[in-house]
C-alpha positions in Angstrom: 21.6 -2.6 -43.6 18.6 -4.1 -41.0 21.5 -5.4 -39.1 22.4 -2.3 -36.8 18.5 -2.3 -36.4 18.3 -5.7 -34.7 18.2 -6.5 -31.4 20.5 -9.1 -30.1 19.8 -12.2 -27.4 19.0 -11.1 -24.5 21.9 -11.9 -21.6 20.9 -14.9 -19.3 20.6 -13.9 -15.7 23.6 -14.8 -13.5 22.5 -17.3 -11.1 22.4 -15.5 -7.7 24.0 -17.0 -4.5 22.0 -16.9 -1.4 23.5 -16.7 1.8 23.6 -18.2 4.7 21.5 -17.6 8.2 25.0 -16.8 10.1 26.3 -15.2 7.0 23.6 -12.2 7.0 23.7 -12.4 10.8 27.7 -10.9 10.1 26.7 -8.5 7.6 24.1 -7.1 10.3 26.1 -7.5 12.9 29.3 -5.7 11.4 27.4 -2.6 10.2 25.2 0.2 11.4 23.2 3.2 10.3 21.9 3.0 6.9 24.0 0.3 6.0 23.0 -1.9 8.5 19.3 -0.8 7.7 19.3 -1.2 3.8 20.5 -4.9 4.4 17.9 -5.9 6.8 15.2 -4.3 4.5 16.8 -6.1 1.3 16.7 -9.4 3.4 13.7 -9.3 5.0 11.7 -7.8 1.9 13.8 -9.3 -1.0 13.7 -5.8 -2.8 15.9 -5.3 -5.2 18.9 -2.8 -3.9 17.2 0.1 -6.3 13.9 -0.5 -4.7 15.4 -0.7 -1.1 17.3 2.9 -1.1 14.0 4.2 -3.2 12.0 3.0 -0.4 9.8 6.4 1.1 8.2 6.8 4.7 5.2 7.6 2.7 5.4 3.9 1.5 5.1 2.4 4.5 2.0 1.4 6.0 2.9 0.0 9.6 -0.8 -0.5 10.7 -2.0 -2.8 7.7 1.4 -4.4 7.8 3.2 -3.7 4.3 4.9 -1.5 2.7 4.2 -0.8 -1.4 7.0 -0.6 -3.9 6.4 2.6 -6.5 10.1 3.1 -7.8 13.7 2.9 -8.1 17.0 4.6 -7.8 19.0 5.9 -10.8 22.2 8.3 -10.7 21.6 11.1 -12.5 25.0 13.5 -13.3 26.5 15.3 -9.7 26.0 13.1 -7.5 22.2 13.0 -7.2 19.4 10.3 -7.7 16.0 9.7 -9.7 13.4 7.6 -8.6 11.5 6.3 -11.6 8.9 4.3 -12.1 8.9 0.9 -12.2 9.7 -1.0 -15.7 6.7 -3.7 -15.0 3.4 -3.8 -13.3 4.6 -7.0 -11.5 7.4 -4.6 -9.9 5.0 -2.4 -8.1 3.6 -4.5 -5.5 2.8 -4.7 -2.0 5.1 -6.1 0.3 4.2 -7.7 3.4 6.5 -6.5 6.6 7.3 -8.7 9.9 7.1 -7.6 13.3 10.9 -7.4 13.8 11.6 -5.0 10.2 8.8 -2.9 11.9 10.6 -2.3 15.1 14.4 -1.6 13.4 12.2 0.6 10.9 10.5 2.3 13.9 13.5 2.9 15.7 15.3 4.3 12.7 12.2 7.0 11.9 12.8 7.8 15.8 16.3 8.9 15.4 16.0 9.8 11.6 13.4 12.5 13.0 15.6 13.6 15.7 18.7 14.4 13.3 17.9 14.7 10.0 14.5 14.7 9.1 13.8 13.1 4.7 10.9 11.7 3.5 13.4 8.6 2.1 13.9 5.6 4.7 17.6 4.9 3.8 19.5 7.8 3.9 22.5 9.7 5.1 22.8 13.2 6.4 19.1 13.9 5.5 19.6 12.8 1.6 18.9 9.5 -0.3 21.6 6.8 -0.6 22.5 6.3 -3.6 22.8 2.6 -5.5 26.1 2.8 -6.6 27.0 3.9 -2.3 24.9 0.6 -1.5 26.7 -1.8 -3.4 29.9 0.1 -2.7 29.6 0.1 0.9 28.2 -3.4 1.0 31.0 -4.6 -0.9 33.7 -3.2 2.1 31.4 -5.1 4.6 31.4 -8.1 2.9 35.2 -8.3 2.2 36.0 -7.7 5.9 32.9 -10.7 6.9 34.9 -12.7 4.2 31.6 -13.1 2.4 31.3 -13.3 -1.0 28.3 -11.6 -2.3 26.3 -8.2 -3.1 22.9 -6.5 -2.2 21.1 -8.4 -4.6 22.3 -11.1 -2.9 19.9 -10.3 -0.2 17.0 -11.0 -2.2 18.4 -14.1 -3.9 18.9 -15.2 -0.2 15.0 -14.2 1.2 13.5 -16.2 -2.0 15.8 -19.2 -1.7 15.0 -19.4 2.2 11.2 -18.9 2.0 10.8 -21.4 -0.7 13.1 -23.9 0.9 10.8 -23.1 4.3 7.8 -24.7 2.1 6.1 -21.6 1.5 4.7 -21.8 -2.3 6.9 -20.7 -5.2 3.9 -18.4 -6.4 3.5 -16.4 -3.1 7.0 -15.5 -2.9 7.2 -14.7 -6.5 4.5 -12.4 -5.9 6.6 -10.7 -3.2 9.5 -10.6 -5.1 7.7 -8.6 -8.5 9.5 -11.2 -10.3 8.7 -10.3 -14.3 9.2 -13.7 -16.0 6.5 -14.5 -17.8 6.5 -18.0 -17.1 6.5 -17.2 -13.1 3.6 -14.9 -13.6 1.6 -17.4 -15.3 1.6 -19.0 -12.2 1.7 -16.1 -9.5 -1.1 -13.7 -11.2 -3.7 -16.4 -10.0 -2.8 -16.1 -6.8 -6.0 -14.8 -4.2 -3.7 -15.6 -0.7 -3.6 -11.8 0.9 0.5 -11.8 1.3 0.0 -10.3 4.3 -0.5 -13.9 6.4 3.1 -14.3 5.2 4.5 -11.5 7.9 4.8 -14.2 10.1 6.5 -16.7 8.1 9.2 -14.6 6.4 10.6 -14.2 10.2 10.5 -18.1 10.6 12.0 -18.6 7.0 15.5 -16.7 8.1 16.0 -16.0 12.2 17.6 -13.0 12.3 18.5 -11.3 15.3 18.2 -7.5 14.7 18.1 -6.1 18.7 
């Protein structure tokens, strides 16, 4: 019987909701420590919430101004997490970082150093955060903001506000490592270094992250 054998439709995405200015402004300003860090990077970078808590020092390249994306989070049985490679070559990119992410990021290194040294960026008593804790822990924060919404949300919300800033649908699907073929048709031709877009990602969405 072929019929066990074939694959099925494939389940259309759920439209995302992007937030509001003042709305990530609550989430920011009702958290703190990872938390707090993991949803400025997810709206400042548009990551997706597997790439954010992936996300190594080692990664990071604070001179040139980006940061490249090489993997994501999975669970893997007691408690721990895998990073694995990306499913697409559109997924590892280069991501260009603004001068405010730099300075929370800097910051955070500074203290990370102090307590708990990891070679991970968002993490809590020394080891990775995983997923699952993200979207848990966001989920609390959002409840008590009386937001409705979810990490991926963050990036929903940095590709909505870019492209309604005027900035070209193909440079911020670049960004984003978005797979649809019909978006990389476009965005693969693109020769604009994304790094002249540090500047504009902080005009897109003002953000005060003092």
């Amino acid at each position: 019987n072929p019929v066990p054998l074939a694959k099925g439709p494939r389940r259309a995405r759920r439209p995302g909701m992007a937030l509001t200015g003042e709305a990530v402004q609550m989430l920011i300003d009702g958290s703190d420590g990872w938390l707090r860090l993991a949803i400025i990077i997810g709206a400042r970078t548009g990551l997706r919430p597997g790439e954010v808590v992936a996300l190594r020092w080692e990664n990071i390249n604070f001179s040139a101004g980006y940061l490249s994306v090489t993997g994501t989070s999975h669970a893997v049985p007691g408690g721990g997490v895998e990073i694995r490679e990306p499913k697409t070559a559109q997924s590892r990119r280069l991501v260009p970082i603004e001068a405010d992410l730099e300075t929370v990021m800097l910051k955070w290194q500074k203290v990370q150093n102090a307590t708990t040294p990891s070679e991970f960026v968002v993490t809590t008593e020394g080891r990775p955060v995983r997923r699952a804790s993200f979207t848990q822990s966001f989920a609390r924060l959002a409840k008590r903001c009386g937001i409705k919404s979810s990490p991926h949300g963050l990036r929903h919300t940095f590709a909505t506000s870019m492209v309604e800033n005027g900035h070209p649908t193909a440079h911020v699907a670049e960004i984003l490592g978005d797979s649809e073929q019909t978006v990389t048709t476009v965005y693969s031709h693109v020769l604009r270094p994304k790094v002249e877009l540090r500047g504009a990602i902080g005009e897109a969405l003002p953000l005060n992250l003092d």
